[in-house]
Structures are given as C-alpha cells and as structure tokens.
C-alpha positions in Angstrom: 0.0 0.0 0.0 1.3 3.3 -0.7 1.6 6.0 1.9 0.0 9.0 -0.7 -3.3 6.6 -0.5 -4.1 7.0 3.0 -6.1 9.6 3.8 -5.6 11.4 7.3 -8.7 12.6 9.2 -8.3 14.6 12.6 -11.2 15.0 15.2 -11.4 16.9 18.2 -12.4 15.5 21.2 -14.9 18.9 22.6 -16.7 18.9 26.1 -18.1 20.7 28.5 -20.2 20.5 31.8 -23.4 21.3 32.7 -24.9 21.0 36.1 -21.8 18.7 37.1 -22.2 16.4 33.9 -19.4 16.1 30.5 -20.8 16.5 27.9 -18.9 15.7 24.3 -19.4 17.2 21.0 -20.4 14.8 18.5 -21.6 15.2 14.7 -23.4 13.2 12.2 -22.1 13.8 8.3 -24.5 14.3 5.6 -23.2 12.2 3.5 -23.8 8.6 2.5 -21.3 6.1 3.7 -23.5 3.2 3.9 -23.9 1.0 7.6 -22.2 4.1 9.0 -24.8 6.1 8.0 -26.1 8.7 10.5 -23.4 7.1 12.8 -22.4 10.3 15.7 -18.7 11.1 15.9 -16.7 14.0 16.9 -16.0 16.8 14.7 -13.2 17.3 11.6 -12.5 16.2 8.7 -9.5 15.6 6.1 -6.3 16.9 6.5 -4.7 19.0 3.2 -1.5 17.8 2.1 1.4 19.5 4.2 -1.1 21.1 6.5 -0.7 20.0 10.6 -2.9 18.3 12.0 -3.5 21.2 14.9 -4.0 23.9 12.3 -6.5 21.4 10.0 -8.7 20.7 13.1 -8.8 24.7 13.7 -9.9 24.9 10.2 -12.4 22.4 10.0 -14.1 22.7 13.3 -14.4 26.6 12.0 -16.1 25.5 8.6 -18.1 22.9 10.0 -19.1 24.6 13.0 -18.3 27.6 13.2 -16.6 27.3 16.5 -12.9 28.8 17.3 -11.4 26.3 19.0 -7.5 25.3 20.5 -5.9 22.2 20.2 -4.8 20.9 23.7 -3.3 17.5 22.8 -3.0 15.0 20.7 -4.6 11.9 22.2 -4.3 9.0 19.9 -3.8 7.8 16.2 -6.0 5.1 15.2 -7.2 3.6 12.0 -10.7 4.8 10.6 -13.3 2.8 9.9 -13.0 4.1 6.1 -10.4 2.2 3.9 -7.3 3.8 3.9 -8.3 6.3 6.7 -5.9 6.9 9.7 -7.7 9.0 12.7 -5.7 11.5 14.7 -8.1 12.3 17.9 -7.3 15.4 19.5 -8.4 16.9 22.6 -9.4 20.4 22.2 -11.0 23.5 23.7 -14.2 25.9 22.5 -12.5 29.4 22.3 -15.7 31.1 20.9 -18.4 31.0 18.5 -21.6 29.6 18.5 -22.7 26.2 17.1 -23.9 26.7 13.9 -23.9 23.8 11.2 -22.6 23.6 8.0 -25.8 22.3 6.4 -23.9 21.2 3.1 -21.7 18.9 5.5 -23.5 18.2 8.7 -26.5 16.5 9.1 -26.6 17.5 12.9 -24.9 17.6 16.1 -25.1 17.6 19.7 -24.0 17.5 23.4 -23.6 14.2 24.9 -23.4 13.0 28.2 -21.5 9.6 29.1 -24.8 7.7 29.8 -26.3 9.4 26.2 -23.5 7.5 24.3 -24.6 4.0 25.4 -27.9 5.1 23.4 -26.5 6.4 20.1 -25.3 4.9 17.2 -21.5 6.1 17.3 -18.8 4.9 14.5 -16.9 1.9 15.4 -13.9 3.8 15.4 -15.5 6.3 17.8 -16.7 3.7 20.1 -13.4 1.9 20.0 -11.5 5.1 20.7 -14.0 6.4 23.9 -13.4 2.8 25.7 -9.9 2.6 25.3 -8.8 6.4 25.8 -12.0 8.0 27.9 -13.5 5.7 29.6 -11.4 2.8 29.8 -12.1 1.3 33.0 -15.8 1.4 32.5 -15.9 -0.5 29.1 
C-alpha cells in the first residue's frame, strides 16, 4: 500500500459541563457512507497535504461549526473505519463562537453525556477510541 493513499482525518475531542455532567461534542455527516450512516462522531475532517494536524482541526471545526477552538493534545492515532483512513483524535478547547452547522456537510450535532453515548449509534472507530482512551475502565 502506498503512503499518498491513506487519507488522514483529525477529530477533536470537545466537552463541556453542565450541572456537574461532561458533555462531548459529536456530529453526524450528511453524506452517504453506507452501515455508517447517521453514525455520531466527533467533529473534523481531512487533513490538506502538508497542512498539521492542529491547524487542520482549527480549520475544519471553524467550517463545519463555526466554532474557534485550540488544540490541547493529541490523544491517539487510530485507524478509521474508512479504507485507507488513519484518525488522529485530538483533545481540544471551544475558544468562541456559537454552534452553527454547516448544512452542506452536517447532518446534525449535539452535546452528549456519558450515559447518552450508550444510546446512540456512534462509528466503530469512535466507540473503539471512547473505551480505550475516555473511559477505559468502565468498558
């Protein structure tokens, strides 16, 4: 496999608290990528050859959401559950902005509690990446 066919996606791991509860960021896509359909994960999208991942998820998160947000950390690189997709999950911070949708790209999003993401139908890779590196003593 060549390395110019991956594709590299970054997220950002968003959350805040509300009456003592996390809540996390997650999107649904608009477009059609078959079982994962309508399948919640966290925001951002594709990163542009010779771009950083810190200053794609900016960039994305801005489009997508119009949000202003700052890249703490990375927390983990994973593959996707696209062929030829490598994740890079990042935790990040809401500067400013208010939540606003892209409606050409997102179908919605929301604010998720722990409990709310045992009810949703999250991308494998999402799920995967939640047990291991948020919750991972609760899986």
């Amino acid at each position: 496999m060549e390395r110019k066919n991956i594709k590299n996606v970054v997220v950002a791991l968003l959350s805040r608290t509300v009456d003592g509860v996390t809540e996390y960021l997650l999107v649904k896509s608009k477009k059609d990528f078959g079982e994962f359909t309508g399948c919640w994960y966290p925001p951002g999208g594709h990163i542009e050859e010779g771009e950083e991942e810190a200053t794609a998820l900016i960039r994305e998160i801005s489009e997508e959401l119009n949000l202003e947000i700052k890249p703490i950390k990375k927390i983990a690189t994973t593959p996707g559950d696209v062929e030829n997709q490598i994740t890079h999950w990042w935790e990040g911070e809401i500067l400013s902005g208010e939540l606003t949708i892209n409606q050409e790209e997102i179908a919605e999003a929301g604010w998720f509690s722990k409990d709310d993401l045992t009810s949703i139908k999250l991308w494998p890779a999402t799920q995967m990446f939640l047990e291991k590196f948020i919750f991972p003593h609760e899986a």
